[in-house]
C-alpha positions in Angstrom: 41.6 88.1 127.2 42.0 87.0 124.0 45.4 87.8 121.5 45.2 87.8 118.2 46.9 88.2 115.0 45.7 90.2 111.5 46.9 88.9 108.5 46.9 90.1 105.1 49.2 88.3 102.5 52.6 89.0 103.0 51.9 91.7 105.6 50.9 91.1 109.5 49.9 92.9 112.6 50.1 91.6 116.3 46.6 92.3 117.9 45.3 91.7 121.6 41.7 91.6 121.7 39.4 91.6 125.2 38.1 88.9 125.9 37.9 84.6 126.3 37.1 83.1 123.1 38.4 79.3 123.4 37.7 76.7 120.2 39.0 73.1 120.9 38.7 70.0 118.9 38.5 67.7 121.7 35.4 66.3 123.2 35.6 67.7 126.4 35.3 71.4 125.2 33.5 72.8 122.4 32.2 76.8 121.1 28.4 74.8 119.5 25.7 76.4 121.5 24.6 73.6 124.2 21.4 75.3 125.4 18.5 78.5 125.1 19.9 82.0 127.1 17.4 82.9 129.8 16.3 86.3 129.7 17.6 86.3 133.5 21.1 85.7 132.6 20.6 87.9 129.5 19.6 90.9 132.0 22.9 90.3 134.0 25.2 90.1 131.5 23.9 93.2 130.0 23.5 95.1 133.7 27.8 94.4 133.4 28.3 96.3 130.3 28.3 93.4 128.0 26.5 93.3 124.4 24.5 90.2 124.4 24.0 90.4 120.6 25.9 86.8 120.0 25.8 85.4 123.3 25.2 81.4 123.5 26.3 78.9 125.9 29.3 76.9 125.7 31.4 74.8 127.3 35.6 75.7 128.6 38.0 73.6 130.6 34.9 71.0 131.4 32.5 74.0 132.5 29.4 75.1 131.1 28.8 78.9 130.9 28.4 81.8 128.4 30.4 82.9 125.8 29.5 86.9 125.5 31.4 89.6 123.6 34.9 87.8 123.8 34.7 86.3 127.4 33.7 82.6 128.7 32.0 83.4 132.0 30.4 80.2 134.2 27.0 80.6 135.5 28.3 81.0 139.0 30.6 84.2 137.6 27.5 85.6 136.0 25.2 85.6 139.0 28.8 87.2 140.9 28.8 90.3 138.7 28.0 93.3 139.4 27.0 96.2 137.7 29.3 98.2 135.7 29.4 101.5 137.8 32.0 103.7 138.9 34.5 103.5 135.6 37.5 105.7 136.0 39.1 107.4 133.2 42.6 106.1 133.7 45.4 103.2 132.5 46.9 101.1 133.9 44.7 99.2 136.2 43.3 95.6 138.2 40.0 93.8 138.9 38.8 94.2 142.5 40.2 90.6 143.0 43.7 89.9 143.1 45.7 86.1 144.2 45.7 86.6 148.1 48.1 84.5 150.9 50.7 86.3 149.4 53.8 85.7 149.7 52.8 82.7 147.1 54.3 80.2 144.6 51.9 80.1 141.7 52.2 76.6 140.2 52.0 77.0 136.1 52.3 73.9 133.2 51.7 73.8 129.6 50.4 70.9 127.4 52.9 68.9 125.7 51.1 69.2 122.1 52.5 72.9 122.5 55.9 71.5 121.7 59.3 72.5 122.5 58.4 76.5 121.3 55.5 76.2 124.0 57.8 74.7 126.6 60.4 77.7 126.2 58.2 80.2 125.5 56.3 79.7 128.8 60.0 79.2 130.5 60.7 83.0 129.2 57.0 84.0 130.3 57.7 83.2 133.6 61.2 84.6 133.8 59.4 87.7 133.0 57.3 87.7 136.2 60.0 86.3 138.5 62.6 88.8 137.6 60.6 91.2 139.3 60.8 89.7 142.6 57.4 90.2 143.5 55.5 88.7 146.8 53.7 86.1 143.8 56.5 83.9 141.8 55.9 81.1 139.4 57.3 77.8 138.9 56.7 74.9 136.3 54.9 71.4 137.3 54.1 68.7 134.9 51.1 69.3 132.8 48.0 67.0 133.6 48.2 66.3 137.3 45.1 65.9 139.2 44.6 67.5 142.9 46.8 68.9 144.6 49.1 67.9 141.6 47.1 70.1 139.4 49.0 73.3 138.4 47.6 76.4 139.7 47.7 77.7 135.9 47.5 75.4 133.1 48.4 76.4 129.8 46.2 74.4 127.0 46.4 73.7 123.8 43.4 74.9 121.3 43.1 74.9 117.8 41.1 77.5 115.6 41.2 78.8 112.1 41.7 82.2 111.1 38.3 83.9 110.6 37.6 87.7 108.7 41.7 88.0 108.5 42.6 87.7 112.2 43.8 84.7 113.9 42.9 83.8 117.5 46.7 83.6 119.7 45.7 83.1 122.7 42.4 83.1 125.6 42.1 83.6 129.3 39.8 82.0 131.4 38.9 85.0 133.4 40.2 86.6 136.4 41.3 86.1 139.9 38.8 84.5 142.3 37.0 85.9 145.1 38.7 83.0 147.2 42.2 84.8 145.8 43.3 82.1 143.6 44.4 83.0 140.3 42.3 82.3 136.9 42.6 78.7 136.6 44.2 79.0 132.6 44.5 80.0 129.2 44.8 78.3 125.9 47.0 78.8 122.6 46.0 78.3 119.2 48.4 75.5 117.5 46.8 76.6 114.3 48.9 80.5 115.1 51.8 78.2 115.1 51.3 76.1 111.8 50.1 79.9 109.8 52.6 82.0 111.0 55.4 80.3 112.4 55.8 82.9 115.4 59.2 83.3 117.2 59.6 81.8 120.7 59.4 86.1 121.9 56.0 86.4 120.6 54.6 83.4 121.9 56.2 84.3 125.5 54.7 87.7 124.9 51.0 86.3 124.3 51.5 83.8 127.3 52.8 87.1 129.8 50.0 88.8 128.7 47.3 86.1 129.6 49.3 85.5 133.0 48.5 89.1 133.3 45.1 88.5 133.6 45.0 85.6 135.3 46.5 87.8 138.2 44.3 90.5 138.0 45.5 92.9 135.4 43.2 94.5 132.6 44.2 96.2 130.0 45.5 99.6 130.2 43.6 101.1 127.1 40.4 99.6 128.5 38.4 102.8 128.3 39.5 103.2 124.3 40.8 99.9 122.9 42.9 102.6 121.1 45.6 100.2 120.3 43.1 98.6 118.2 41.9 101.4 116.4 38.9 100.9 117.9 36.7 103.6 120.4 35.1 101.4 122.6 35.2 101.3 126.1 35.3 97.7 127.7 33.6 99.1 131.0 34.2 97.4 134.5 32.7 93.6 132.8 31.7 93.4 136.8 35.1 92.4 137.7 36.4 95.8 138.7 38.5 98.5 137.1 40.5 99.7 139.6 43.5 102.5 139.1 47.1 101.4 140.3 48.8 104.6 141.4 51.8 105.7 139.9 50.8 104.9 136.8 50.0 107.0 133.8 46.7 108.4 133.1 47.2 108.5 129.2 48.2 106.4 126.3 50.7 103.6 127.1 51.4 101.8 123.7 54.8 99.9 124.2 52.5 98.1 127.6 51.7 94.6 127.6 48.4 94.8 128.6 47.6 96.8 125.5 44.5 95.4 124.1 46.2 95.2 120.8 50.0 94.7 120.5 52.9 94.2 119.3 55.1 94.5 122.8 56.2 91.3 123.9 58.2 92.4 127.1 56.7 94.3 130.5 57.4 97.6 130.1 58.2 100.1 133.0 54.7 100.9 133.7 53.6 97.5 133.9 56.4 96.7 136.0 55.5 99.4 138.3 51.9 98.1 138.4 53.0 94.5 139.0 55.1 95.8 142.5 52.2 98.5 143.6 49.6 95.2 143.8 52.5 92.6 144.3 
């Protein structure tokens, strides 16, 4: 899922946006299209609900894939999905996968270059979570380890300019795994920091909301984007969009997982979703 920010002069507006767009300036991962869409991939994408008008291939993390809509999916995602089928008409809600071998310590580290607001903002992010004494908890490791030193979770450092007055905040790598472990990271955009000079709240806000996602949770105007001013209606993406009773059926605007913002705390609702799947 993708956060991002409007900006018009002297006036702003927080915005969450579906989706994992990631733009880097390293080497290692890059947005320039690598290779030619085959029409097979093309087909599945679109049997999923997504628009395949921009779609190219890219590369995330060190993996090649498909950047479609606002999402990075691998190859091995795309021949996973299914078809989008079965969408309810309801809020708050999951993907059919969620982190299994529960309970479970969720290992979680952010890259240095995010500085000392990155380091507390991710300290707050994970309060968040942890607060709610759930059967998943999180605790920080050191950023960059390899094996089983690796965090579960790492949170990277991106940079991308601001583009048709929005600016990119932050992007999800997807969604739990079939296996039950948890979507392996998200990025956020240095170049939010340097434009806007965001408080340490709203960068723990973005980074809750990703960690939302990498768990399992969608957003909860899914069917709408209302938050967004948009009517669109994001459909199952062929990761599930499954109701979590008990909570509402309508609008929720002060959530989280709002596609577009500006709450920067879990609200009651999305506290009560966290403990019906947690």
């Amino acid at each position: 899922m993708k956060r991002t920010k409007k900006w018009m002069f002297s006036a702003s507006l927080f915005l969450f946006t579906f989706g994992i767009f990631y733009s880097c300036s390293s080497s290692e991962d890059s947005l320039e299209p690598q290779s030619e869409l085959t029409e097979d991939i093309l087909n599945k994408l679109e049997a999923a609900y997504f628009s395949t008008d921009n779609a190219r291939v890219a590369t995330f993390m060190g993996e090649t894939g498909v950047m479609v809509e606002d999402m990075f999916l691998t190859f091995d995602e795309i021949n996973e999905l299914s078809s989008g089928n079965n969408i309810p008409n309801t809020e708050h809600y999951r993907t059919n996968n969620l982190v299994k071998s529960l309970p479970r310590v969720i290992t979680i580290s952010v890259d240095p270059d995010l500085g000392t607001l990155g380091s507390n903002a991710l300290n707050d992010a994970i309060a968040m979570y942890n607060n709610e004494n759930l059967l998943i908890s999180f605790q920080r490791i050191n950023f960059g380890g390899k094996g089983k030193n690796k965090a579960n979770i790492e949170v990277t450092e991106f940079f991308e300019l601001e583009s048709g007055g929005f600016i990119t905040l932050g992007v999800a790598a997807g969604f739990p795994t079939r296996k039950g472990d948890p979507a392996k990271g998200f990025g956020i955009n240095r170049r939010w920091f340097e434009l806007l000079n965001p408080s340490q709240a709203e960068v723990a806000g973005t980074m809750a909301h990703e960690i939302g996602h990498c768990i399992g949770l969608r957003h909860t105007d899914y069917q709408t984007r209302e938050s967004c001013g948009q009517n669109i209606n994001e459909g199952s993406a062929g990761v599930g969009a499954v109701y979590i009773n008990g909570t509402p059926t309508g609008s929720d605007p002060s959530s989280l997982m709002q596609s577009c913002g500006p709450a920067d705390n879990l609200n009651n609702n999305d506290k009560i979703a966290l403990d019906v799947i947690y």
